[in-house]
N, C-alpha and C positions, 0 to 999 in steps of 0.2 A: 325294317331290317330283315332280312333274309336268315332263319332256323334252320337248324341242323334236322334232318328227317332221314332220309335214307342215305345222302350222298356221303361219301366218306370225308369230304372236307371243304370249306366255304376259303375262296380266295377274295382276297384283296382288291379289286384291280386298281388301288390306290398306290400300292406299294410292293403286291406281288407275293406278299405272303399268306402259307396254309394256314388254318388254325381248326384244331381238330374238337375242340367245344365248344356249346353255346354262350361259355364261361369267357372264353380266351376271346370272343369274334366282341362279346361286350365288353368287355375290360380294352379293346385296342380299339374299339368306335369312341370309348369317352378319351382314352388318351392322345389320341391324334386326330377323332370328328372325321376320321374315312368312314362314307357311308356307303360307297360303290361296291358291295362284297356278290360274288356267282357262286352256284356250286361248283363244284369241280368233285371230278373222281378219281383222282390221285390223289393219294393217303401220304398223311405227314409221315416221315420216317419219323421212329421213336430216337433221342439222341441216345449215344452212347455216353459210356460212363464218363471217355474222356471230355464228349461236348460237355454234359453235365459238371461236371467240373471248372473247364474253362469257363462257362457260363456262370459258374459263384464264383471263381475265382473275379469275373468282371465287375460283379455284383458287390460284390465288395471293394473291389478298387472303386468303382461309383461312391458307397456307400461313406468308407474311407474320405475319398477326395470331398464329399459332399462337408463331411465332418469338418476337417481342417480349414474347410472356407469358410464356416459357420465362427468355429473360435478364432481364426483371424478376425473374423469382421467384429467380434464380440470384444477382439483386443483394439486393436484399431478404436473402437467406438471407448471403451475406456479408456483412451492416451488421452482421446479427445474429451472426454467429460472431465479430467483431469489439468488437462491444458487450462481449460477453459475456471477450473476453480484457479485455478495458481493466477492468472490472468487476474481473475475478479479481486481475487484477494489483495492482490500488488495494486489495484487501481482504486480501492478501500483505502489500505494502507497510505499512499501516493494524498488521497482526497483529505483523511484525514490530518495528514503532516501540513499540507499546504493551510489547514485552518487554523489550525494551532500556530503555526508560521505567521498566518496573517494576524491572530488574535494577541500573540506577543508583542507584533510590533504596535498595533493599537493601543497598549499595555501601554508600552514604554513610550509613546506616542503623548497618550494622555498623561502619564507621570510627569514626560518633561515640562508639557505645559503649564502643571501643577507648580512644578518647582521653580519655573520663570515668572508665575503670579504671585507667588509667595517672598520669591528674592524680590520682586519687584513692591508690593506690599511695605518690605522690611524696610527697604528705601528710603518710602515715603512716609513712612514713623520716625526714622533717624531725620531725615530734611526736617521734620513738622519740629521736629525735638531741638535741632537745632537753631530755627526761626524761632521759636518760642524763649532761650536762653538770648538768643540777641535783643529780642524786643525787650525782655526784661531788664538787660543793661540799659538800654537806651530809655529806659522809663526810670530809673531808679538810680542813673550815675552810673558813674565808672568809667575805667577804662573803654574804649571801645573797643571790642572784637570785633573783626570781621569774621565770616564764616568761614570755615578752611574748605578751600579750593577742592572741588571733588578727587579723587584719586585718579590717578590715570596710572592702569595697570600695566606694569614691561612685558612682552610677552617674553615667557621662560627660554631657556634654549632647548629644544627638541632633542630630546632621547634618541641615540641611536634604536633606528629600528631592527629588528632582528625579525629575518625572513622567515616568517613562521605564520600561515594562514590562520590556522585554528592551537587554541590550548584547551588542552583536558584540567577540571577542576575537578577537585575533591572538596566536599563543602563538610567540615561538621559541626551537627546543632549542637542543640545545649544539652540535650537527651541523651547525645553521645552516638544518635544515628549520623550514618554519612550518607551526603547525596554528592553523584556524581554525572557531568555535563561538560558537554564539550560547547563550547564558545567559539566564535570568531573573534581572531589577536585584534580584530577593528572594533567591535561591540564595546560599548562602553561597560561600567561597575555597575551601572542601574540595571543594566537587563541581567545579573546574576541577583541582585538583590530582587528582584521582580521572580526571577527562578525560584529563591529560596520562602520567600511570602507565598508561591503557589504550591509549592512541594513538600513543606516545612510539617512536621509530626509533633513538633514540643511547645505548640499550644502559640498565642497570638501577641504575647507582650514584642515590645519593643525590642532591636537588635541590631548591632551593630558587625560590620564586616572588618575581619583585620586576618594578618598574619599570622605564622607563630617561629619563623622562621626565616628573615628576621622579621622579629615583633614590631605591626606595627596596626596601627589602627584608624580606618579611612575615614576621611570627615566630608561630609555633604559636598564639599566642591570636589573632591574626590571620585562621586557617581557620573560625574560627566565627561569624564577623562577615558580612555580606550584601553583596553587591559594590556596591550603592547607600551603604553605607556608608563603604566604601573608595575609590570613586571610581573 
C-alpha cells in the first residue's frame, strides 16, 4: 500500500477519493478492500463548519436509522419467541385434555363392563336359587310350582328431550366442598359418579348420588340412563 511521504494526498483510483492521512488511506483499504491508491498533489480541502456538520448530522441519521432496525428486529424476534410459547402451551394443553378425554372413557368403558358382569352374576344366583326351591318341592311334595317366567321389561316412554347439548353440575361432598363440571345432556350418571370418585376430598367410603331439589336419590339402574333423561 502506498504512504504518505511528501505528496500532499494519496488518491483512490477506486473511487476517486483524497485522504490526507496515513490513518484515513488505512481505515478506507479495510472498509472497502480498494487497494489501487497514487499520489496526487492536490491537497484535500479542509471541510467547513457547515460540511462538518452536515457530516454528523448524517452520522447520526446512520447511526439513528442503524438503531431503530436493531430494536425492531429485537421486537419482531420477541413476538415470535412469544408466538411460539402460546403455540406450545395450547398444543400441551390440547395433548393433555385429549388423555384425560381418552382415559375417562376407558373409565367408564371398564365400569360398565363391571356392572354388566355383576348384573349378569346376580342373575345367575337368583336362576340357581330358584331351580333349587323347585327341586325341593319336587323332592319333598307339594304343590308343583313352575318357575315364574323371566321378566320381560316394557320399555318406558321417552322423556321429552330438551335441546340442551351440555349441563353444568355442581356436585357437593359430604365435607361440604363443591365440585363443579360440565357434562354432555348424552353422558350417562356413571361418568359424574366416575368424576366424583376421581375428584372427591372427603375420604373413600361409599356414596351415593341424589338430589336435593326435588329430593331424590338414584339407584344403580339409574347410572346407565343419560342426564337428559334424568333431568
Amino acid at each position: 500500500m502506498l504512504t504518505l511521504s511528501e505528496c500532499a494526498c494519496v488518491l483512490s483510483a477506486s473511487c476517486g477519493k483524497l485522504f490526507a492521512t496515513q490513518l484515513e488511506v488505512e481505515f478506507h483499504a479495510a472498509k472497502t478492500n480498494h487497494s489501487d491508491f497514487s499520489e496526487s498533489k492536490e491537497e484535500k480541502r479542509p471541510l467547513s463548519e457547515e460540511e462538518k456538520r452536515e457530516q454528523l448530522r448524517k452520522l447520526e441519521d446512520k447511526m439513528r436509522q442503524k438503531r431503530l432496525e436493531r430494536e425492531e428486529g429485537e421486537k419482531k424476534e420477541a413476538l415470535e419467541r412469544e408466538r411460539l410459547r402460546i403455540k406450545s402451551g395450547k398444543e400441551i394443553t390440547a395433548a393433555k385434555k385429549k388423555m384425560e378425554d381418552e382415559e375417562m372413557k376407558k373409565l367408564l368403558e371398564l365400569r360398565k363392563r363391571e356392572k354388566l358382569e355383576e348384573k349378569m352374576a346376580r342373575q345367575r344366583v337368583k336362576d340357581q336359587i330358584e331351580q333349587d326351591k323347585v327341586a325341593r318341592r319336587a323332592k319333598f311334595g307339594g304343590p308343583k310350582v313352575e318357575p315364574p317366567p323371566p321378566a320381560v321389561t316394557q320399555p318406558s316412554q321417552p322423556a321429552v328431550a330438551k335441546d340442551y347439548l351440555q349441563t353444568r353440575l355442581q356436585i357437593r361432598l359430604t365435607n361440604g366442598q363443591a365440585l363443579t363440571q360440565t357434562f354432555g345432556s348424552k353422558e350417562q350418571l356413571s361418568a359424574v359418579r366416575l368424576f366424583v370418585e376421581m375428584n372427591r376430598t372427603d375420604g373413600n367410603d361409599q356414596f351415593s348420588l341424589m338430589t336435593s331439589f326435588p329430593k331424590k336419590i338414584f339407584s344403580e339402574e339409574d347410572y346407565d340412563k343419560p342426564l337428559e333423561v334424568l333431568g
